[in-house]
C-alpha positions in Angstrom: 24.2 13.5 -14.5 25.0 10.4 -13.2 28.6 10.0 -10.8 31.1 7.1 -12.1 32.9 5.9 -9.3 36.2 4.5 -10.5 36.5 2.8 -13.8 33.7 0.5 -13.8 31.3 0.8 -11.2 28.4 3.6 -11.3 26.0 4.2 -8.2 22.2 2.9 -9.0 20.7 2.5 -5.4 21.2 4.6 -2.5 20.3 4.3 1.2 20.2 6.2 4.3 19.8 5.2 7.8 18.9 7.0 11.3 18.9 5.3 14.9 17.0 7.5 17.4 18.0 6.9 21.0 14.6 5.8 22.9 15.8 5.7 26.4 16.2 3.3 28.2 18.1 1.1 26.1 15.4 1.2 23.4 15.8 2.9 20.0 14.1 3.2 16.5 15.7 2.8 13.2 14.3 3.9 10.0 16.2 3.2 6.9 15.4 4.6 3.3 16.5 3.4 -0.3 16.0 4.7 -3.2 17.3 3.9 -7.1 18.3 6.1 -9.0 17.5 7.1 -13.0 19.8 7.2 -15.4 21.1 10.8 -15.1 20.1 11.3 -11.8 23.2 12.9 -9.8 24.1 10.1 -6.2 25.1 12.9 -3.7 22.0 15.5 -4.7 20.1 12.7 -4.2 21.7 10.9 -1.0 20.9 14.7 0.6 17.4 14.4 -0.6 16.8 10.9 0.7 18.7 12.2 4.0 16.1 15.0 4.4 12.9 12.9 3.9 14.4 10.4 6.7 15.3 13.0 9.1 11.5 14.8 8.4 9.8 11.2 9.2 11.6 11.0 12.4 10.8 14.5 13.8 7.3 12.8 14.4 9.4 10.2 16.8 9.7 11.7 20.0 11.2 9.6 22.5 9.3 9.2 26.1 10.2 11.6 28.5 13.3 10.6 30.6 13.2 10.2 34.4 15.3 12.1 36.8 18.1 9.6 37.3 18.8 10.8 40.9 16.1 10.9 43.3 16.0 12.5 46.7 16.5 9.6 49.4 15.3 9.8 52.5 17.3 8.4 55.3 15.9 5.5 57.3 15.4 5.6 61.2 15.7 2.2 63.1 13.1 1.6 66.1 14.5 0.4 69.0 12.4 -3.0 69.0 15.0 -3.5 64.9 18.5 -3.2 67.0 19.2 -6.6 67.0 17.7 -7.1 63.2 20.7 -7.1 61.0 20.8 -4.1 58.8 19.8 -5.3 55.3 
């Protein structure tokens, strides 16, 4: 059964939309439509589209992240550098 919305307006197209965090300031977007028939109820069918964009991005996995410390190790000066500035 199709949803009226209001007085005038009924709901024909649908989307749904899913940004996936890459890393490193990178992401994917994958966005669905879909129309609907005459009948056809918006929400049942807004949770249907939701679940086929969510099952295409479970093949999506983002790289694996790097450790964003790392172990430094502390530099010894010669005795020839003390007179080198220290950059």
């Amino acid at each position: 059964m199709s949803r009226r919305v209001g007085k005038k307006m009924q709901i024909k197209t649908i989307s749904y939309k899913r940004i996936v965090n890459l890393g490193n300031y990178n992401s994917e977007h994958l966005e669905m439509y879909g129309e609907l028939e005459p009948g056809e109820d918006p929400i049942a069918e807004a949770k249907n589209l939701k679940e086929i964009v969510s099952s295409a991005l479970e093949l999506i996995k983002p790289p694996p992240q790097s450790p964003a410390t790392k172990e430094v190790q502390p530099v010894t000066r010669q005795p020839s550098d003390q007179n080198d500035p220290p950059f």
